[in-house]
DOMAR-567133 format. One record per residue (C-alpha): residue in one letter; x, y, z; chain. Coordinates in Angstrom, 2 decimals. Example, Ala and Ser with C-alpha at 12.3 -4.5 7.8 and 13.67 -1.06 7.14 Angstrom:
NODE   r        px        py        pz   c
NODE   A     12.30     -4.50      7.80   A
NODE   S     13.67     -1.06      7.14   A
% end
This chain:
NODE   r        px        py        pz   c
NODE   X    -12.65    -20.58    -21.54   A
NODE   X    -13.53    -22.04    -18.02   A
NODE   X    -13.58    -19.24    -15.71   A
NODE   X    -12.37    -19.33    -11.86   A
NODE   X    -14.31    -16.23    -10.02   A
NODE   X    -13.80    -13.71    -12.94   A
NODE   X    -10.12    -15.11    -13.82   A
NODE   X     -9.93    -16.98    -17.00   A
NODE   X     -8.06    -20.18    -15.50   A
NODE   X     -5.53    -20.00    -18.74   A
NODE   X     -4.12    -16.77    -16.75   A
NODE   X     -4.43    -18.89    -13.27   A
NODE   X     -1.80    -21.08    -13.95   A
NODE   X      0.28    -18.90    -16.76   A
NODE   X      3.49    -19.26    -15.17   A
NODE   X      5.82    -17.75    -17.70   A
NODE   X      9.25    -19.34    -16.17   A
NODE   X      9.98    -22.43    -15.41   A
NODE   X     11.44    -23.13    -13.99   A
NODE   X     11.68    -19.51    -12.05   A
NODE   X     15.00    -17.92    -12.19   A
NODE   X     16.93    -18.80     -8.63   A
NODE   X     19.20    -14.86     -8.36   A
NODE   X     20.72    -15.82     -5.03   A
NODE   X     21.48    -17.67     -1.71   A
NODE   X     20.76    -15.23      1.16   A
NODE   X     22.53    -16.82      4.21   A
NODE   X     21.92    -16.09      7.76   A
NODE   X     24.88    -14.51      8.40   A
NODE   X     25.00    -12.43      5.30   A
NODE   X     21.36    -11.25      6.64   A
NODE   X     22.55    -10.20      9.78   A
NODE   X     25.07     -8.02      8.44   A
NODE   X     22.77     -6.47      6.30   A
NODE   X     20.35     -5.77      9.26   A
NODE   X     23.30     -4.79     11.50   A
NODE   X     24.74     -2.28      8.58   A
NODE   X     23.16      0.57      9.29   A
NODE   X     20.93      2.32     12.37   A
NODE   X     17.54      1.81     10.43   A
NODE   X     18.16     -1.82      9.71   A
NODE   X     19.15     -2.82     13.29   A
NODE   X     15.38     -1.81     14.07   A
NODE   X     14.45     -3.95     11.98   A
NODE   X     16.94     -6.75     13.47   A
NODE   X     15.19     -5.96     17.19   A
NODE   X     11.89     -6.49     15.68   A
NODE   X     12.58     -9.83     13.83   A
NODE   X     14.92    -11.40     15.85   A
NODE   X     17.94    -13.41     15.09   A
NODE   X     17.66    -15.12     11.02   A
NODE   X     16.58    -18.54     11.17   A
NODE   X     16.78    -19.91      7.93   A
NODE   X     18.48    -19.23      4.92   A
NODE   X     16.61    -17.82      1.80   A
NODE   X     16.37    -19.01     -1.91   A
NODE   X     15.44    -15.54     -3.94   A
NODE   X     13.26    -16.40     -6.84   A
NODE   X     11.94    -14.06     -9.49   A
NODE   X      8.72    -15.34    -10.95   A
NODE   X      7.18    -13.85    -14.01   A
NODE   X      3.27    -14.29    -15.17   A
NODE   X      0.49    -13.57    -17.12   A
NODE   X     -2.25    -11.02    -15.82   A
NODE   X     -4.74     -8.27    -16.73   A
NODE   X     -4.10     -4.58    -17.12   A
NODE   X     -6.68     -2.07    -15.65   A
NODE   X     -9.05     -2.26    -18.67   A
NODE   X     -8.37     -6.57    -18.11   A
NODE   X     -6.05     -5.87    -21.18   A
NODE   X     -3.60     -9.42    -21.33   A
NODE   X     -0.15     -8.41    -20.11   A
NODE   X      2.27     -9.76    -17.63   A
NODE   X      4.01     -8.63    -14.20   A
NODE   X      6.57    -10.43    -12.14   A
NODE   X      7.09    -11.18     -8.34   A
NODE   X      9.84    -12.48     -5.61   A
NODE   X      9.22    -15.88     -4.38   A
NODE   X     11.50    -15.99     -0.85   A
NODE   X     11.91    -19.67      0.27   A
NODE   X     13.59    -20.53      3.33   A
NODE   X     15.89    -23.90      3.65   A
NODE   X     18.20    -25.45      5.96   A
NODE   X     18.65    -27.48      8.77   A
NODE   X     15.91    -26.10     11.11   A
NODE   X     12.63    -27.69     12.05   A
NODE   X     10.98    -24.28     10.51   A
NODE   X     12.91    -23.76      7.36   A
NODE   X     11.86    -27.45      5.87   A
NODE   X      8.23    -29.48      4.98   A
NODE   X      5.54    -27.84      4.87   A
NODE   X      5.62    -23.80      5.14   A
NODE   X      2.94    -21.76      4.96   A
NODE   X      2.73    -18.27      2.19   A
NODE   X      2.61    -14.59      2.86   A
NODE   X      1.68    -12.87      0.30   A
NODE   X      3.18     -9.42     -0.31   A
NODE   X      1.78     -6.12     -1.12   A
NODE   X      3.86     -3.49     -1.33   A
NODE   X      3.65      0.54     -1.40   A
NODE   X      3.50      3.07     -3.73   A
NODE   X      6.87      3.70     -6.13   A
NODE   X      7.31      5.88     -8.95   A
NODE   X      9.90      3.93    -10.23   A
NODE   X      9.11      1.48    -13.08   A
NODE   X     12.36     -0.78    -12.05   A
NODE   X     10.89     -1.20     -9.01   A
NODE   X     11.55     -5.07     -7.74   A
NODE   X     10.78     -6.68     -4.97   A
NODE   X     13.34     -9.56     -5.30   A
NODE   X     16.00     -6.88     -4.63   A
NODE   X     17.23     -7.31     -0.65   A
NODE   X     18.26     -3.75     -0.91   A
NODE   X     14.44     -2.64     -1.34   A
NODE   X     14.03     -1.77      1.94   A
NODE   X     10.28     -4.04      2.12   A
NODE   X     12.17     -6.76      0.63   A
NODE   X     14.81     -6.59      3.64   A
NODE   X     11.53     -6.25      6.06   A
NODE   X     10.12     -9.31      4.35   A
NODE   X     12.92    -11.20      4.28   A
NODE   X     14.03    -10.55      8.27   A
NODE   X     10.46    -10.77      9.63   A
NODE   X      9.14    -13.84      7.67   A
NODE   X     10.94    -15.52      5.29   A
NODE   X     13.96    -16.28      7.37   A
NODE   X     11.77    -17.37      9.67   A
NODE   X     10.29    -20.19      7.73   A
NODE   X      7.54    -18.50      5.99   A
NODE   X      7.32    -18.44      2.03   A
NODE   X      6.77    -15.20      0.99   A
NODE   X      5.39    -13.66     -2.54   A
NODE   X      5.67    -10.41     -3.02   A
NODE   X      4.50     -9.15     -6.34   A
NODE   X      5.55     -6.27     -8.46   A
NODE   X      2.45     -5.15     -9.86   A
NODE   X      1.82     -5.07    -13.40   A
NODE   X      3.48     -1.87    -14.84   A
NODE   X      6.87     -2.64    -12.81   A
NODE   X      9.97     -3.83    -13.29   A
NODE   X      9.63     -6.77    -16.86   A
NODE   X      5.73     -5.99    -16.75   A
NODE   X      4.56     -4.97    -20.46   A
NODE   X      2.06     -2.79    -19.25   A
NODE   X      2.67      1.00    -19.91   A
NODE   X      1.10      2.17    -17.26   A
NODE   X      0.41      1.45    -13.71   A
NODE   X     -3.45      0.02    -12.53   A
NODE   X     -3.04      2.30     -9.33   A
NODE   X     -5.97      1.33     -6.57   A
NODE   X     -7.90     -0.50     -9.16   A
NODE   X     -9.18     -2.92     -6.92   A
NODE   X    -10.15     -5.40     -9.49   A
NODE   X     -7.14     -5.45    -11.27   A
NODE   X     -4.73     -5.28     -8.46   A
NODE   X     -6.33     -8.46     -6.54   A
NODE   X     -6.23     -9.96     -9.75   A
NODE   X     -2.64     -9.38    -10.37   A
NODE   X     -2.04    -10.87     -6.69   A
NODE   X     -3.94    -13.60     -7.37   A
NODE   X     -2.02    -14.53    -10.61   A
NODE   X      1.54    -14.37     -8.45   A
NODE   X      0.17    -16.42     -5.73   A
NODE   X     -0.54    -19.11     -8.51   A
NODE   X      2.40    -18.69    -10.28   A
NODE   X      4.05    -19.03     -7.44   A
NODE   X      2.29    -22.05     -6.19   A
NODE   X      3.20    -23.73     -9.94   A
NODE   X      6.38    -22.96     -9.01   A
NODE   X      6.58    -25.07     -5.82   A
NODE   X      8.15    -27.33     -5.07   A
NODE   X     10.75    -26.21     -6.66   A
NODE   X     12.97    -28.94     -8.29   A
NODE   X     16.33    -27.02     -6.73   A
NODE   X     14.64    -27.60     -3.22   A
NODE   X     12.15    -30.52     -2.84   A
NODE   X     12.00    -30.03      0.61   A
NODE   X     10.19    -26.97      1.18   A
NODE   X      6.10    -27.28     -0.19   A
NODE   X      3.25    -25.10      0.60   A
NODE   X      1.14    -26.32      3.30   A
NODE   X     -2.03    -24.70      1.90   A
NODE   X     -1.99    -21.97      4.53   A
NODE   X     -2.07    -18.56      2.96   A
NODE   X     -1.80    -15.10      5.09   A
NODE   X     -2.57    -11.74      3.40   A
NODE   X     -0.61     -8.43      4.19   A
NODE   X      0.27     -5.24      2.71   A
NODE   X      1.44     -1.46      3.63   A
NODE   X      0.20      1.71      2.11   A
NODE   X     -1.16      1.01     -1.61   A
NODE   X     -0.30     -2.15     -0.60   A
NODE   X     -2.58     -2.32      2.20   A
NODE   X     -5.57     -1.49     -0.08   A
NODE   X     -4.22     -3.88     -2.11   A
NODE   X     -4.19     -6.46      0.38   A
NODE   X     -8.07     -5.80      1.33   A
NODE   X     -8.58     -5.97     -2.24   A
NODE   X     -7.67     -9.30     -2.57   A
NODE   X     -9.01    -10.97      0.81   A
NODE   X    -12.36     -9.79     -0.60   A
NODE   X    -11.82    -11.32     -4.49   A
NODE   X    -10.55    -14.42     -3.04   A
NODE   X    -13.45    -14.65     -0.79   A
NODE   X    -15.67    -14.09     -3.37   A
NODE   X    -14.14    -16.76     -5.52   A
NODE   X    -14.24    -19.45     -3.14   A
NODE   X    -10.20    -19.48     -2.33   A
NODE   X     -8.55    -20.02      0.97   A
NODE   X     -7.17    -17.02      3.07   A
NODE   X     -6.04    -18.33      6.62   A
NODE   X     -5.98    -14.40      7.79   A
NODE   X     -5.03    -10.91      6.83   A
NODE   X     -3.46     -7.82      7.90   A
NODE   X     -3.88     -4.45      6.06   A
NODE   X     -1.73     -1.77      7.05   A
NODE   X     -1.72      1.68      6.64   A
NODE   X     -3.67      1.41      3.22   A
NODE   X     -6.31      3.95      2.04   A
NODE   X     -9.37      1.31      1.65   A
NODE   X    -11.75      4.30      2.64   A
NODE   X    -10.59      5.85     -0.75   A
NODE   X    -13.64      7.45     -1.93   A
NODE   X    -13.67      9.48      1.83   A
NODE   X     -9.98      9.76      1.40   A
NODE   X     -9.86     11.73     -1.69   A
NODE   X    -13.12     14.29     -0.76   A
NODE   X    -10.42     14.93      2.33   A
NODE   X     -7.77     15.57      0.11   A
NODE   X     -9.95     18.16     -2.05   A
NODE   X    -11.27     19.88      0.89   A
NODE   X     -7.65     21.01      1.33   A
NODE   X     -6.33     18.40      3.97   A
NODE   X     -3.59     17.59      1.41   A
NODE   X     -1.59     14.54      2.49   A
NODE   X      2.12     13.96      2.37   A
NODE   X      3.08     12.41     -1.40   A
NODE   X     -0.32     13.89     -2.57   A
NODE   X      1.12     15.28     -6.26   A
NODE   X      2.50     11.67     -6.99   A
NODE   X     -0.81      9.50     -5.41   A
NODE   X     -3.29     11.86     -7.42   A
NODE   X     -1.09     11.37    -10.58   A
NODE   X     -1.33      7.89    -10.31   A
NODE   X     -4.74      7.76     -9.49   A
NODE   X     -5.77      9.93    -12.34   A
NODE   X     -3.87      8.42    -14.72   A
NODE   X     -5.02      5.05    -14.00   A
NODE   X     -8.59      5.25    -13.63   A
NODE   X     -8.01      7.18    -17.29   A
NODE   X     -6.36      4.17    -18.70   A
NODE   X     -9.23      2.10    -16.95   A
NODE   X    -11.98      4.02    -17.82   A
NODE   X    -11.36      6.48    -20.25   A
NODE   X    -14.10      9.33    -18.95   A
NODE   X    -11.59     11.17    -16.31   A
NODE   X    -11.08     13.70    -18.85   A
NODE   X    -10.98     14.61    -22.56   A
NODE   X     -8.04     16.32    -22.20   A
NODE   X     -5.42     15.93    -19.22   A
NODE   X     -5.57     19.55    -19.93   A
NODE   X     -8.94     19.27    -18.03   A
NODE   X     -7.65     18.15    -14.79   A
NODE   X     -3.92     18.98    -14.63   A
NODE   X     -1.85     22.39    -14.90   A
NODE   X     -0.94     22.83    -18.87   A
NODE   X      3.17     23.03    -17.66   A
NODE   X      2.46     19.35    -16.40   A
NODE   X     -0.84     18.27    -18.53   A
NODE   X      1.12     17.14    -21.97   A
NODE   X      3.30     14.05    -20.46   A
NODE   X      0.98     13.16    -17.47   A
NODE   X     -0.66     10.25    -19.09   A
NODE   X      2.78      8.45    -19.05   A
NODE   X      4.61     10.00    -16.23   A
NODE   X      4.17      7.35    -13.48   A
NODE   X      5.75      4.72    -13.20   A
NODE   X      9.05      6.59    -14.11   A
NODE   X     12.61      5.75    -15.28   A
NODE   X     13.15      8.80    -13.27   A
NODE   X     13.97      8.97     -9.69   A
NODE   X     11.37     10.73     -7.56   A
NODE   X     14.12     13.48     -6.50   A
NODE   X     14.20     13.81    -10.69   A
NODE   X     10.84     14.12    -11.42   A
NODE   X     10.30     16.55     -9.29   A
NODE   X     13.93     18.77     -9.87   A
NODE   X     13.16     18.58    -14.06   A
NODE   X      9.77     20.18    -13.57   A
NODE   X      7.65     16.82    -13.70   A
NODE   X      5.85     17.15    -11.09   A
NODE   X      5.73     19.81     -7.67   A
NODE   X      6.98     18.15     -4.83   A
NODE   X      4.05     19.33     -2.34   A
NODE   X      1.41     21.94     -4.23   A
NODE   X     -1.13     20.06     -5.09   A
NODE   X     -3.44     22.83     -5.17   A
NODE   X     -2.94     26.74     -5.71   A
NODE   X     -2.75     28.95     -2.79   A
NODE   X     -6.25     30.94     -4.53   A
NODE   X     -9.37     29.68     -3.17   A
NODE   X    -10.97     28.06     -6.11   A
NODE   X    -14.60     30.07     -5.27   A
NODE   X    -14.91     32.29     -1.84   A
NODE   X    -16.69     29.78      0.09   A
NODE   X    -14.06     27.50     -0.11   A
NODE   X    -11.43     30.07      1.10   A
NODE   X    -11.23     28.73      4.86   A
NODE   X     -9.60     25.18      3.25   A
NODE   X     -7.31     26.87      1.23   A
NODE   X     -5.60     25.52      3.45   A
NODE   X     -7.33     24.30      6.24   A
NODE   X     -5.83     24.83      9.89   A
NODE   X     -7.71     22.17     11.72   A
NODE   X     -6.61     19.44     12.77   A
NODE   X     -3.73     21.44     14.50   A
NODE   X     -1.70     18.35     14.22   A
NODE   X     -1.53     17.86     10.44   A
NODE   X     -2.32     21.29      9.84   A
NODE   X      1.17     22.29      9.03   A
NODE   X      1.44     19.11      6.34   A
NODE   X     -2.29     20.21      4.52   A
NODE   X     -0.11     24.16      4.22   A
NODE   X      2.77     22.20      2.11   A
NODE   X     -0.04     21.32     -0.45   A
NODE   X     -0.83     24.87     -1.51   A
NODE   X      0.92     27.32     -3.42   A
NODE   X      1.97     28.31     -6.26   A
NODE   X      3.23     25.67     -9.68   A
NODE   X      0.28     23.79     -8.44   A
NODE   X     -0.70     20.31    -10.39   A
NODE   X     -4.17     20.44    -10.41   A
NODE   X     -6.09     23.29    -11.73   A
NODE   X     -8.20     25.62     -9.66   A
NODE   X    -11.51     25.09    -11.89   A
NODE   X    -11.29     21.15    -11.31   A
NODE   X    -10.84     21.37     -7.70   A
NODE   X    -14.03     23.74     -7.73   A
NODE   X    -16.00     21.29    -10.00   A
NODE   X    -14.97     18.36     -7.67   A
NODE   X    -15.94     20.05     -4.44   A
NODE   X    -19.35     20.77     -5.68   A
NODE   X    -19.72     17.53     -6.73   A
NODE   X    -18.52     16.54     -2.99   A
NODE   X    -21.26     18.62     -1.80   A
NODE   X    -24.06     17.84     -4.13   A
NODE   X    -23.18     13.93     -3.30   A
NODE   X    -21.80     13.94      0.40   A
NODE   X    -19.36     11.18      1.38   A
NODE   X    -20.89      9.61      4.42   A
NODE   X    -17.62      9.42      6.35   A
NODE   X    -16.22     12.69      5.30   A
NODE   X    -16.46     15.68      6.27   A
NODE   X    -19.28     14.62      8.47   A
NODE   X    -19.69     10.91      9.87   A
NODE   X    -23.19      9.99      8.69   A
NODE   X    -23.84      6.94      7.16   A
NODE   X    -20.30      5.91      6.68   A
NODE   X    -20.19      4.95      3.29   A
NODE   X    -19.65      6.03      0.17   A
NODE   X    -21.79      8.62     -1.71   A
NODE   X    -24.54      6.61     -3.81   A
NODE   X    -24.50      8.16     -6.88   A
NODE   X    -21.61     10.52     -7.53   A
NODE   X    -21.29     12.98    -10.61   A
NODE   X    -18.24     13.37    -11.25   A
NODE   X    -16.77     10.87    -13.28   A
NODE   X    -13.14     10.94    -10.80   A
NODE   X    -15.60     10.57     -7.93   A
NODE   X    -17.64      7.70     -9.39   A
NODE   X    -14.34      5.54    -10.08   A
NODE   X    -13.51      6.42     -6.40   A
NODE   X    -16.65      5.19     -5.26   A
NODE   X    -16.71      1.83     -7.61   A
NODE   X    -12.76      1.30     -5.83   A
NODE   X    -13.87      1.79     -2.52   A
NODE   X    -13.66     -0.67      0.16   A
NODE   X    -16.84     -0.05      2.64   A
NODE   X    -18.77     -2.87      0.91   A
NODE   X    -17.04     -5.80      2.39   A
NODE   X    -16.29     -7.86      5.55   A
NODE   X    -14.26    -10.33      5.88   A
NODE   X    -14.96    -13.75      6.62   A
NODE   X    -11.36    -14.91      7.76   A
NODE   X     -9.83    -12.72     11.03   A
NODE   X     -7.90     -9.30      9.98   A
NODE   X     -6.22     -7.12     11.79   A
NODE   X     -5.84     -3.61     10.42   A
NODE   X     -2.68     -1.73     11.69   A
NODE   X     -1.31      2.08     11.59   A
NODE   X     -0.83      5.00     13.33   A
NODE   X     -3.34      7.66     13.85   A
NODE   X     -1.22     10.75     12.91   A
NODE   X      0.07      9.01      9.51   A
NODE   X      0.25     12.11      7.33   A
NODE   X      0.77     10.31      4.31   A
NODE   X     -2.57      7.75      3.99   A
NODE   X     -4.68      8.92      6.80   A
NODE   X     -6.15      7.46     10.10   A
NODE   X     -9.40      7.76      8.85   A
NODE   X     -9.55      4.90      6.23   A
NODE   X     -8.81      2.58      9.30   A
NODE   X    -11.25      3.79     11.42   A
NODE   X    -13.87      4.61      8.51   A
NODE   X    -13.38      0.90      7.56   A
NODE   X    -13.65     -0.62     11.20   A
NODE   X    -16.73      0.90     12.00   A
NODE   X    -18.45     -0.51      8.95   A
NODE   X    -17.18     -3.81     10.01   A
NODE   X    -18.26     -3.22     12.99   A
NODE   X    -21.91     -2.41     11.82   A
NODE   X    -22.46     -5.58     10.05   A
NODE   X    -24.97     -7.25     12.65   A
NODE   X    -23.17    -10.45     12.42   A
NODE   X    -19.57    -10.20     12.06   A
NODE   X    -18.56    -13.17     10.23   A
NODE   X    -14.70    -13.22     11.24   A
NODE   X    -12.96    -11.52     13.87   A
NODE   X    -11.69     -7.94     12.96   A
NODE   X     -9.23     -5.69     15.06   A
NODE   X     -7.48     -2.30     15.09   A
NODE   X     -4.57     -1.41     16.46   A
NODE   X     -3.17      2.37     16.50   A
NODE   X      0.08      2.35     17.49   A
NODE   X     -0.22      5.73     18.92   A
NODE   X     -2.94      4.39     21.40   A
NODE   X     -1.69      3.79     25.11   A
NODE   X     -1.16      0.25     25.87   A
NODE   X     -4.33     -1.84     27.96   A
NODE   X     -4.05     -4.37     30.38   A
NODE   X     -3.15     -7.63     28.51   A
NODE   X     -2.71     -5.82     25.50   A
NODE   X     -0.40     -8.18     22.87   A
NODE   X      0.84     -5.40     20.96   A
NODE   X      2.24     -3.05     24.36   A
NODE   X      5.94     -3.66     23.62   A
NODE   X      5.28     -2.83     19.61   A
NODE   X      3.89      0.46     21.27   A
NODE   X      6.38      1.37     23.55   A
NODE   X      8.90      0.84     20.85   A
NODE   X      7.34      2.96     18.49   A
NODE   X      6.73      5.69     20.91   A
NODE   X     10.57      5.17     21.79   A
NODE   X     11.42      5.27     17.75   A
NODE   X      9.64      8.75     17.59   A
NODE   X     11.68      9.90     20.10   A
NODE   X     14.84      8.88     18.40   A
NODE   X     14.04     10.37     15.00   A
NODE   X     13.19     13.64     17.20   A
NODE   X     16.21     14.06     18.95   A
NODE   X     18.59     13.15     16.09   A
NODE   X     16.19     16.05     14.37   A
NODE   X     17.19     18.46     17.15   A
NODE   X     20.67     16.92     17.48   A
NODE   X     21.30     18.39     14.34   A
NODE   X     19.50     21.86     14.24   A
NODE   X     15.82     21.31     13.97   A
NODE   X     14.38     24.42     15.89   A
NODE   X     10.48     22.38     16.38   A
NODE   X     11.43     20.03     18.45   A
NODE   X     11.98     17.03     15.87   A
NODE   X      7.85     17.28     14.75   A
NODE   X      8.85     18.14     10.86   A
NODE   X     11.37     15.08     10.96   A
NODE   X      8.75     12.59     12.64   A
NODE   X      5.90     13.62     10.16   A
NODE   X      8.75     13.01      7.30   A
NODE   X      9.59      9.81      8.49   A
NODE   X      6.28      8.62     10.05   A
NODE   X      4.57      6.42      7.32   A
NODE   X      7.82      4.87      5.89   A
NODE   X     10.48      4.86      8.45   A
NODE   X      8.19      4.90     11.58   A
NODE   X      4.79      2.86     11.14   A
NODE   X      6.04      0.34      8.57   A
NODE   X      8.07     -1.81     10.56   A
NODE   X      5.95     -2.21     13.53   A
NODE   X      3.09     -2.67     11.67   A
NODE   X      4.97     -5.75     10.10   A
NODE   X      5.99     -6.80     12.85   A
NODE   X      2.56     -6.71     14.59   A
NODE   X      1.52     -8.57     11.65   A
NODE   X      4.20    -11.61     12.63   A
NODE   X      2.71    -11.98     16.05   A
NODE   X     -1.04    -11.92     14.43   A
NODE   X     -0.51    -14.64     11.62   A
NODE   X      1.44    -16.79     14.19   A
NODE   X     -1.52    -16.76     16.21   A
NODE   X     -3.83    -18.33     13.44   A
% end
């Protein structure tokens, strides 16, 4: 079999549907309502501007590779925009998709009530951009049990395989006036910003065009990001991304652990393996016993030394968030988290807990720490521009996978494409293009805060910003910030 990169082309152009199944007409003016329905969409609405176009909802299904490059198959929205309009006909350029972490395996992205889908659809797609936004094998009619969480190889491939099914796909016979002009732009928020790095670096390995990309938010650092998590600065969602991440790398690699037993409390150990994704709702999973909502770690220090991060109180900031993730029906069992920090120590991170060299530890021990390291993202640059996008008090995927990953970029003596970072939290500089996504987000804080006090919160609003900081908050601006970025290459 002739290979493309390291994709068999056979899966390249498996386009299971065809053609792809049309599920509706999304006009204009039904858009607007939607964005106008409710307080959360009309940011949106002020960020995209009025709809342009309307949009043909496609969902695309396809062949792929599971985490151990097992055959299965995963599906994907194709958006494509029509009408009258100089921008909603010819030739329209793709953005491809990646979206953030769910638990849920119905998860779909050609649903306008998933609230990226609604993003995707105001910010883009409406206005004249062709947008693929895969589900990720694992999701939704995927026939893989599990989910190939932050397996870099595996998830670019799986984008890869919708952008090509999607491509097969177009023109599509129900609208021969939309093609794709060849243009391809790269973005993704949260996993999906990892996911989105991911792939810029496959496809650049394999030869393929990528006009530009914007990560966002996305834990590309990971390696860094997980020794941060063990030494007790326990991120927002932290019980869910470390079962995922477990799990996965287990499916993938099979050396995580003998037992789950190994890793994970016994009142959670037995159904781990298949937990996530879930025909459970988050709220479920967590109510039935599943899975703890924030202890990721017990309250005991796992040896004496380790008792001043158990939990840490520095940064002041986030300090309150790391508390949440100790206590007690903890998921991960003292004796691992021991075993890991030695590990941590024994075979230091360069970017965490002390900046040296910036990259990841050479030679791990740990077999959790060595599929961290083999996922990590300090080993590339990009060759076509990026911008990387977040805010630098995300409690959820933190500020230091941006930075970590901008300073080796910046390091490489000869940059090969221009890279950029923008922090929405920084203060706006003279000419700066992204001052009024600032101010706005600044101004969105603000909001969230006083509703929080509005109705009782005693802190000021902080516990209701941190809550709604990396979904509510970041998302949208980053998007948006993307927009103005792609338009400008």
């Amino acid at each position: 079999m002739r290979l493309l990169g390291n994709w068999p082309l056979a899966l390249l152009t498996a386009l299971l549907q065809t053609p792809p199944q049309l599920l509706s007409t999304v006009t204009t003016s039904a858009l607007l309502a939607e964005l106008n329905a409710i307080a959360a969409n009309q940011q949106v609405l002020s960020l995209s501007g009025p709809p342009v176009c309307d949009i043909l909802m496609y969902h695309i299904e396809y062949e792929t590779v599971g985490g151990a490059d097992e055959p299965t198959t995963a599906s994907a929205a194709l958006m494509v925009p029509t009408g009258a309009g100089a921008s909603c006909t010819g030739s329209r350029p793709i953005v491809e998709y990646a979206h953030g972490t769910s638990t849920e395996r119905s998860f779909n992205m050609a649903d306008l009530q998933n609230a990226e889908t609604l993003l995707l659809a105001a910010l883009f797609a409406t206005q004249g951009y062709i947008v693929v936004a895969p589900n990720y094998a694992g999701y939704d009619t995927s026939t893989l049990p599990y989910h190939p969480y932050l397996i870099g190889d595996q998830q670019s491939k799986d984008m890869i395989d919708a952008l090509t099914a999607a491509r097969a796909a177009l023109p599509l016979a129900s609208l021969t006036t939309v093609q794709d002009s060849g243009q391809l732009f790269l973005i993704g928020y949260s996993q999906g910003g990892y996911v989105a790095m991911a792939t810029q670096r496959a496809m650049q390995a394999a030869g393929l065009r990528v006009d530009a990309t914007v990560p966002m938010s996305g834990p590309y650092a990971l390696a860094a990001f997980a020794d941060a998590v063990f030494y007790g600065e326990v991120n927002g969602d932290a019980t869910v991304s470390t079962t995922f991440l477990a799990t996965a790398y287990q499916h993938a690699y099979g050396n995580i652990y003998a037992s789950a037993t190994d890793v994970f409390e016994p009142q959670y150990a037995s159904a781990i393996d298949s937990l996530l994704p879930s025909t459970l709702l988050r709220s479920q999973l967590y109510a039935g016993g599943k899975l703890p909502q924030y202890a990721l770690f017990s309250s005991i220090p796992p040896a004496p030394q380790f008792a001043d991060i158990t939990p840490p109180t520095t940064p002041a900031d986030l300090a309150p968030v790391f508390a949440l993730g100790f206590g007690g029906g903890n998921l991960i069992l003292n004796s691992y988290r021991l075993s890991y920090l030695l590990d941590a120590q024994a075979h230091p991170d360069g970017g965490f807990p002390t900046l040296t060299t910036g990259l990841p530890a050479a030679a791990p021990g740990l077999p959790w720490r060595q599929a961290l390291q083999r996922n990590d993202l300090r080993a590339f640059s990009p060759t076509a521009p990026a911008l990387l996008c977040g805010g630098d008090l995300d409690p959820v995927v933190f500020w230091l996978n941006s930075e970590l990953m901008q300073n080796y970029w910046a390091s490489q003596s000869s940059p090969s494409a221009p890279v950029s970072l923008l922090d929405l939290e920084s203060a706006p500089s003279a000419d700066d293009p992204y001052a009024s996504l600032k101010q706005g987000f600044k101004l969105a804080k603000a909001a969230v805060a006083a509703q929080a006090v509005a109705n009782g919160a005693t802190d000021g609003g902080a516990a209701a910003v941190f809550e709604a900081y990396h979904v509510t908050l970041v998302a949208p601006f980053c998007v948006a910030a993307a927009r103005s970025f792609i338009a400008a290459h």
